[in-house]
Each structure stands twice: as C-alpha cells, then as structure tokens.
DOMAR-508334 format. One record per residue (C-alpha): residue in one letter; x, y, z. Coordinates in Angstrom, 1 decimal. Last residue first. Layout:
+----+--------+--------+--------+
! aa !     px !     py !     pz !
+----+--------+--------+--------+
!  a !      X !      Y !      Z !
...
+----+--------+--------+--------+
END
This chain:
+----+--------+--------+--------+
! aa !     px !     py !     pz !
+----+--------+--------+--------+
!  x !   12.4 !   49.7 !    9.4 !
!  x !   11.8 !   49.6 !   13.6 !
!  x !    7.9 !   50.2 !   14.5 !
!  x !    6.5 !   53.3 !   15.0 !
!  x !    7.0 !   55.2 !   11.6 !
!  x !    5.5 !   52.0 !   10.5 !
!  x !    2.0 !   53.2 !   12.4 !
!  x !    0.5 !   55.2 !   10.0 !
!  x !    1.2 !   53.0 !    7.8 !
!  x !   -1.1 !   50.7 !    9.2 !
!  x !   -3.9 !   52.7 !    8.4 !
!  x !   -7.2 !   51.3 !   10.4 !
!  x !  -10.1 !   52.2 !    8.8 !
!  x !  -11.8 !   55.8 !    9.7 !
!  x !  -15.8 !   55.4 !   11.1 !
!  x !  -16.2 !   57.0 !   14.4 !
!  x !  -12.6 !   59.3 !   15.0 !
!  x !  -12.5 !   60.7 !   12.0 !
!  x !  -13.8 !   64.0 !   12.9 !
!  x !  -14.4 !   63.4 !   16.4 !
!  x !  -10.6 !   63.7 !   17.1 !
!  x !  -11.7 !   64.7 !   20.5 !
!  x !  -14.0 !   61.8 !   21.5 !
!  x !  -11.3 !   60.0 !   23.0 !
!  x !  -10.8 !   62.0 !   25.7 !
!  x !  -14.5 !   61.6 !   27.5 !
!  x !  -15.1 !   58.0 !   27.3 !
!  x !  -10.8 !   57.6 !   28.4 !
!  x !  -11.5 !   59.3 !   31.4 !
!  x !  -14.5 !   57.6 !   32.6 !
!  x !  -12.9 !   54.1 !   31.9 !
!  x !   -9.2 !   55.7 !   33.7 !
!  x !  -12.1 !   57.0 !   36.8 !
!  x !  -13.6 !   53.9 !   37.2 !
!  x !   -9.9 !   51.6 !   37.1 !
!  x !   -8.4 !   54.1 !   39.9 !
!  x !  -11.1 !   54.1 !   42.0 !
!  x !  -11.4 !   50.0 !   42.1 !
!  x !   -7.4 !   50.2 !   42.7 !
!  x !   -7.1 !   52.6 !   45.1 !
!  x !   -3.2 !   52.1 !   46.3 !
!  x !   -3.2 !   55.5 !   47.5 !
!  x !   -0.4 !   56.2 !   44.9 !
!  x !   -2.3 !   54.6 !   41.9 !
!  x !   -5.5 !   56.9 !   43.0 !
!  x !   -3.0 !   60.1 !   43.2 !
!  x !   -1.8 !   59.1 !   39.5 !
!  x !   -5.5 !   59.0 !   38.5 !
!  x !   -6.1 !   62.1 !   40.0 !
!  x !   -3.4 !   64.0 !   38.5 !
!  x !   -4.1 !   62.5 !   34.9 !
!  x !   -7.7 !   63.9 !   35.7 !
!  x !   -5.3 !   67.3 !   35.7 !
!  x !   -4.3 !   66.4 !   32.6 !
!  x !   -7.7 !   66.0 !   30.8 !
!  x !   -8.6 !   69.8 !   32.8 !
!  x !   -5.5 !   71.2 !   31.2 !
!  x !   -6.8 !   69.9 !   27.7 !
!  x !  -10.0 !   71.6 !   28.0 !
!  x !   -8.8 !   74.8 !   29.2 !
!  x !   -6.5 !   74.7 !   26.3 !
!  x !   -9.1 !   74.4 !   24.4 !
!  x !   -9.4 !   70.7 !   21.8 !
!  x !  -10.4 !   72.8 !   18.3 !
!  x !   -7.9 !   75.4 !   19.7 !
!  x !   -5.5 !   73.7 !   17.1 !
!  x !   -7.1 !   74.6 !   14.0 !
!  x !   -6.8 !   72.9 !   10.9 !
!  x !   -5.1 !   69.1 !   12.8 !
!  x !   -2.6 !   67.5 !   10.8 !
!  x !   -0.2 !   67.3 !   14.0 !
!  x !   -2.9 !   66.7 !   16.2 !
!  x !   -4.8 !   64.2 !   14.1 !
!  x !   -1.4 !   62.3 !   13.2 !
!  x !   -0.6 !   62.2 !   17.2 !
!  x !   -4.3 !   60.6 !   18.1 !
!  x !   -3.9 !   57.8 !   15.3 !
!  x !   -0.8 !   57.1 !   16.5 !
!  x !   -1.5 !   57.3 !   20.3 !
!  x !   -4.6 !   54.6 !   19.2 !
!  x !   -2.1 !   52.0 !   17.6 !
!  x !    0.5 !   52.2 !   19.8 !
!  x !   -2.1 !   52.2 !   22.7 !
!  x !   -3.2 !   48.9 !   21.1 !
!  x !    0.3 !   47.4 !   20.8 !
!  x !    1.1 !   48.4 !   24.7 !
!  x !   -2.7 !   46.4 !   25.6 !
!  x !   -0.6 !   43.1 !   24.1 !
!  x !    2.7 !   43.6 !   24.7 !
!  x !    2.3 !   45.5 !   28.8 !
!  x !   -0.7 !   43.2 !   29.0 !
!  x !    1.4 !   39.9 !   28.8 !
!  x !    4.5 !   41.2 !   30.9 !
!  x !    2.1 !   41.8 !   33.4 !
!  x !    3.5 !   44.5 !   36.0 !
!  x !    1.4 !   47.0 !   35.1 !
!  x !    4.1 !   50.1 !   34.3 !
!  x !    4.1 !   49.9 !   30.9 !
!  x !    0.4 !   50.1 !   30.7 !
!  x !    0.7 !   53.2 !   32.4 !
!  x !    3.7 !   54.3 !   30.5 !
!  x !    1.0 !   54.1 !   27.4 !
!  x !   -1.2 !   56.3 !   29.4 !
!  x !    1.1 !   59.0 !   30.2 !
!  x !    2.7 !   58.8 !   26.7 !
!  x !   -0.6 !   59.5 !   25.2 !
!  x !   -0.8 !   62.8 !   27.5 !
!  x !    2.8 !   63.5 !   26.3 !
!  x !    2.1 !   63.5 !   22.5 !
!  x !   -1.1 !   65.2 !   22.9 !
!  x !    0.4 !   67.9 !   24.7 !
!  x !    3.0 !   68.6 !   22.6 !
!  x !    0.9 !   68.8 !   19.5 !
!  x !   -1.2 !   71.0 !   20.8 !
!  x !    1.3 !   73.4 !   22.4 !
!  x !   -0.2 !   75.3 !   24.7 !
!  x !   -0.2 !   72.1 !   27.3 !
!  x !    3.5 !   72.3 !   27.2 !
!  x !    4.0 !   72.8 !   31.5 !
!  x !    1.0 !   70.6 !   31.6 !
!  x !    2.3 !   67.6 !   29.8 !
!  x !    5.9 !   67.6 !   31.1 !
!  x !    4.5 !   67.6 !   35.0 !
!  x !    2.5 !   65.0 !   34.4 !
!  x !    5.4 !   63.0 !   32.4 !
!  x !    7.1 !   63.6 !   35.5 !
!  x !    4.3 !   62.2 !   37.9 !
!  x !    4.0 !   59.3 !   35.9 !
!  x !    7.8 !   58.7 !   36.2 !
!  x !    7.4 !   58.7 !   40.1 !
!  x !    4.7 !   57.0 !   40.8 !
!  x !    5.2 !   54.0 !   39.0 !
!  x !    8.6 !   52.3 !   40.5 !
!  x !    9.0 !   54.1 !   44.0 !
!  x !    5.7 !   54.7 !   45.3 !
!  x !    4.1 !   51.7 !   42.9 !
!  x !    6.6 !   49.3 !   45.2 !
!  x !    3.4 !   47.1 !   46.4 !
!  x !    2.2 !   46.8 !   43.1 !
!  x !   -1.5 !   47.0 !   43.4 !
!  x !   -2.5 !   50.5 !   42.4 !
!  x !   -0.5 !   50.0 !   38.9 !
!  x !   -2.8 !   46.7 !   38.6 !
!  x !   -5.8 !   49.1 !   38.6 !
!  x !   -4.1 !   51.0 !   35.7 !
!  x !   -3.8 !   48.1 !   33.7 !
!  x !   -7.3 !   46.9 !   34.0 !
!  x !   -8.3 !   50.5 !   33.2 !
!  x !   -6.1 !   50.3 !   30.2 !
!  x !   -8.3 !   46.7 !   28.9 !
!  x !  -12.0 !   48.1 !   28.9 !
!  x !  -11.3 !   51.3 !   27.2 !
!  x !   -8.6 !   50.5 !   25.2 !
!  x !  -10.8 !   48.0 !   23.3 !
!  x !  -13.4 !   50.4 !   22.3 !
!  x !  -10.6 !   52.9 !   21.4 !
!  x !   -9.9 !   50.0 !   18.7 !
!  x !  -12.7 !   49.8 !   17.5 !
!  x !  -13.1 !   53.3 !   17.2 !
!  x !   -9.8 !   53.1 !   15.2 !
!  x !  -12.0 !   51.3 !   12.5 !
!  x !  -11.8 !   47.7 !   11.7 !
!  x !  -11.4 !   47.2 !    7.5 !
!  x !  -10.2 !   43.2 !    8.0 !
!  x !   -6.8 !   44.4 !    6.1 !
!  x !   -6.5 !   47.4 !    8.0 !
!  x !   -6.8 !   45.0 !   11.3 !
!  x !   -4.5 !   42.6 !   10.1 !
!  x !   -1.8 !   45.1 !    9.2 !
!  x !   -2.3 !   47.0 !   12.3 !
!  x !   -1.6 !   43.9 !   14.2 !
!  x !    1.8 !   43.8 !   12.9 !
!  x !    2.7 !   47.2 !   13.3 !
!  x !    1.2 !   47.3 !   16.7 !
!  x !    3.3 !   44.1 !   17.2 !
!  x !    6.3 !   46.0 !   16.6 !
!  x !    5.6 !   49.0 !   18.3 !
!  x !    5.1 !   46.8 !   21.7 !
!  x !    8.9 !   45.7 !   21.2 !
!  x !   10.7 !   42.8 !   19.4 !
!  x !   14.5 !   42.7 !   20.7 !
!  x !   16.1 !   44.2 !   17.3 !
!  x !   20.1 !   42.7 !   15.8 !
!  x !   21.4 !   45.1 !   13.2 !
!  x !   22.9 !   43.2 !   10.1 !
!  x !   25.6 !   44.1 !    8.2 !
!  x !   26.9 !   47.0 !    6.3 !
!  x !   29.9 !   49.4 !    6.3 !
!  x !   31.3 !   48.6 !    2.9 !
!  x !   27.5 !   49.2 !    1.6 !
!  x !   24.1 !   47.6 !    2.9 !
!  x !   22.4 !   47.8 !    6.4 !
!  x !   20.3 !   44.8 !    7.0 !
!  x !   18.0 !   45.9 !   10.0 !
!  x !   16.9 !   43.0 !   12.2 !
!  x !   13.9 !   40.9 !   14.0 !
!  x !   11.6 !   43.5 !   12.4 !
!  x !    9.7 !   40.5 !   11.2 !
!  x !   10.4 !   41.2 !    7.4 !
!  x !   14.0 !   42.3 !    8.5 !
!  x !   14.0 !   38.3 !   10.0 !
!  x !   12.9 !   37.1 !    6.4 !
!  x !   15.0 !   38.9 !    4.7 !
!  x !   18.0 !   38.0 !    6.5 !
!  x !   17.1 !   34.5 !    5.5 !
!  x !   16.6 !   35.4 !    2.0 !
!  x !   20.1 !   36.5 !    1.9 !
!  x !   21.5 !   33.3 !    3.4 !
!  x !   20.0 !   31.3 !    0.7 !
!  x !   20.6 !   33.6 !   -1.9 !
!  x !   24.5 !   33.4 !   -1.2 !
!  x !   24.4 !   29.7 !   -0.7 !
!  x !   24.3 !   27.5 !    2.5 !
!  x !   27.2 !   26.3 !    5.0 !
!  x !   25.4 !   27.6 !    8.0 !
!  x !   28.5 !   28.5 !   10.5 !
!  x !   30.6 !   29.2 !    7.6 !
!  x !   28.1 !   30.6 !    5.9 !
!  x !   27.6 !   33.1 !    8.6 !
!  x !   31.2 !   34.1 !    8.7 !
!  x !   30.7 !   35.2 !    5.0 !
!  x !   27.6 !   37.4 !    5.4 !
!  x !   29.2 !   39.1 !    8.8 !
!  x !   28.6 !   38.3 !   11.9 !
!  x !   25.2 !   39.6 !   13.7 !
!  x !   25.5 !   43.1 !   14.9 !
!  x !   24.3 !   43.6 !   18.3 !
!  x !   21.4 !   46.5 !   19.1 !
!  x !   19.2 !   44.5 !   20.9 !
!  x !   21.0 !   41.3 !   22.5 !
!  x !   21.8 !   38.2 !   20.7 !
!  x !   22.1 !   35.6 !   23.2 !
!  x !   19.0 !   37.1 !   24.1 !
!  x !   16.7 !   33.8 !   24.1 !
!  x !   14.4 !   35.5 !   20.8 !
!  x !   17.6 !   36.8 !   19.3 !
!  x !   18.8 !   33.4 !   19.6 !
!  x !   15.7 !   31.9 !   18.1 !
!  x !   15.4 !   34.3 !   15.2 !
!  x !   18.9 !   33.2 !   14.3 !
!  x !   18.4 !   29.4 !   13.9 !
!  x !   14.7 !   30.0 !   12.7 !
!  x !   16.1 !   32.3 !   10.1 !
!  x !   18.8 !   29.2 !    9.3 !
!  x !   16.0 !   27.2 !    8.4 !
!  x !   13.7 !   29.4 !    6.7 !
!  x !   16.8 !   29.9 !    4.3 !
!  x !   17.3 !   26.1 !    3.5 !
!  x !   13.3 !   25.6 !    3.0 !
!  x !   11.5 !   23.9 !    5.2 !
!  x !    9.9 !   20.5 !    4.0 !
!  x !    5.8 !   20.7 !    3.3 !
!  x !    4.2 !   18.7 !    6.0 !
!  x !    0.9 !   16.8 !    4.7 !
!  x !    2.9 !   14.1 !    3.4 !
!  x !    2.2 !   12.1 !    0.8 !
!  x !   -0.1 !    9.0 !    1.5 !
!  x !    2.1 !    6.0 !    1.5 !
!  x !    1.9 !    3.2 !   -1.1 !
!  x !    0.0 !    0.0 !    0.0 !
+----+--------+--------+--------+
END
C-alpha cells in the first residue's frame, strides 16, 4: 500500500537558518542593538548559498527581527521585538479586515483601566510608577499650549501606564493597542486645521484627571483608579471626532513606529 504524501511541506534552507537566528535573538544571546557576523562568517557556520542566506536575513528584517544595512559598512542590526512591533503587525490585520480606530478605542477602554488598577496594586508603585508618571504629568502641563505637545505627552502618560502594570502579557498586548490609538491621536494633532479645536482649558482639565489617577495609583485605590481611567478615556477619545467614528485602520501610520 503506497504511502499517503505528506501533509508537511519541507523547510526551506533559508527558513531554516532564520529559525536558527530568530531563536537566539528571541533567548537574548543576541542582544538589541548587536550586529550579527558578517555574510561570510555566517556561511561558515550555516554552509548554504548566497541567496539562501540573503533570504534568511530577509525574512527576520520582514519580522523586524533585524535591520540589514548595505555598503562597505553594512551588516545586520540585531532588534529585541517591542510593543511597536506588534502594533505594526496587528495594524496590518486589522486594515486588512477594514476595523476602524473606534474599534480599537473600544478595546482601550475596557483593557487600560485593568492596567491601571494593577499599577495600584504593586506594592513598590511609590517608588517604580509614581514617580515617572508624575514627571510625564509635570511635562504635559508645562507644554499644554502646544497641541501637538500635549497630545504627544498625554498618550505617553497612558502608554507608560500600561508599561508600568506588571504583566508582561498586558504590557505587549494592551502596549500594541495604545501604539495604535497614540498614533492615530498624534497624526490628528499634528494634521489638525485649527489647534484650539481641543481648548486649552480643556486639555488642562484632561491632565489634571491624569493628576487624580496618579494620586489613585499612589493611595493604592485600585477599584477608584480603574472607574475614573474608563470615565476618562469616554470623555478624551472623542476629541478627534472628525475621524474618529468610522476611519479604517492605516497601518502606515504606524511604521514610523515600529523599527524599518
């Protein structure tokens, strides 16, 4: 009786050796930053052909995994995956599924609270959260004239939240969707017609909730905290009405973001 074929297609030479190197990176033998050996020291160590090695350095500057410099100077720039990353990444699936950035401030608003409240629950939050939140507070108002500015450092405030959970699985995931939303909220503000269209007044009184909800995380409130973050964000997000409700996710938006 012959033998069905096989359902497993065979790995190809240079998906091979980008497994190799993806998993180093991946364990941090490789660390963020490192240059990976040159073209010819890698085929000694993988004893493949030109193409093959090529594509293989394609295929982990594809995943952002590395930055292949050409030229006498060249080589290969070794990249930890970050949160921007897999924003990129997830951007790409969600433009091509047409999901609007509502959608996406829909999610952020029952997952940052979450975050926040886990702020409120680390017992060193006085010394590792409080601190940094209360200097990109003190940043935010002391540009809050400056729209572009202020939006910047008001979506750094809640990313750094997230940041700052503890939950290494949040921190990707929920750090991907702020990518995406600070983004969108960043191209608004520096495309924006008229920059008084969010007051002052307005954006001092969003900050100064930032105050509260760093005051929460400090008094270790962690129900108050996660009410007043879901009652924040319902009320901030509506400021880039314009294309706020219906605009499909643009991932290039976001490749800015992520490492070439």
């Amino acid at each position: 009786m012959d033998r069905p074929p096989s359902a497993v297609r065979p790995q190809r030479v240079a998906e091979l050796v980008a497994s190799r190197l993806r998993d180093r990176i991946l364990r941090g033998e490789l660390a963020d930053g490192d240059l990976l050996p040159k073209e010819d020291e890698l085929r000694e160590e993988f004893p493949v052909s030109k193409p093959s090695m090529r594509e293989a350095l394609r295929i982990l500057e594809t995943e952002g995994l590395v930055t292949v410099r050409r030229g006498n100077q060249g080589g290969a720039i070794v990249h930890r995956p970050t949160a921007a990353n897999a924003a990129y990444t997830l951007a790409i699936v969600l433009s091509g599924q047409r999901v609007t950035i509502a959608d996406v401030a829909a999610s952020l608003r029952e997952v940052e609270p979450a975050c926040a409240a886990l702020c409120a629950k680390r017992e060193d939050r006085a010394e590792a959260v409080v601190p940094r939140l209360r200097q990109l507070q003190d940043e935010a108002l002391a540009a809050v004239d400056d729209l572009v500015a202020a939006t910047t450092l008001s979506r750094r405030f809640h990313e750094t939240v997230v940041e700052l959970c503890g939950n290494r699985t949040l921190i990707l995931v929920v750090g991907a969707l702020e990518a995406l939303w600070s983004a969108h909220e960043t191209t608004w503000a520096t495309h924006a017609a008229d920059p008084e269209e969010v007051p002052v007044e307005a954006r001092r009184e969003a900050l100064l909730t930032h105050g509260r909800i760093i005051d929460l995380i400090e008094a270790g409130d962690a129900n108050g905290v996660r009410e007043l973050v879901a009652g924040h964000l319902a009320e901030v997000q509506g400021y880039p009405g314009p294309v706020s409700s219906s605009a499909v996710i643009d991932a290039s938006t976001l490749r800015s973001w992520a490492r070439p």
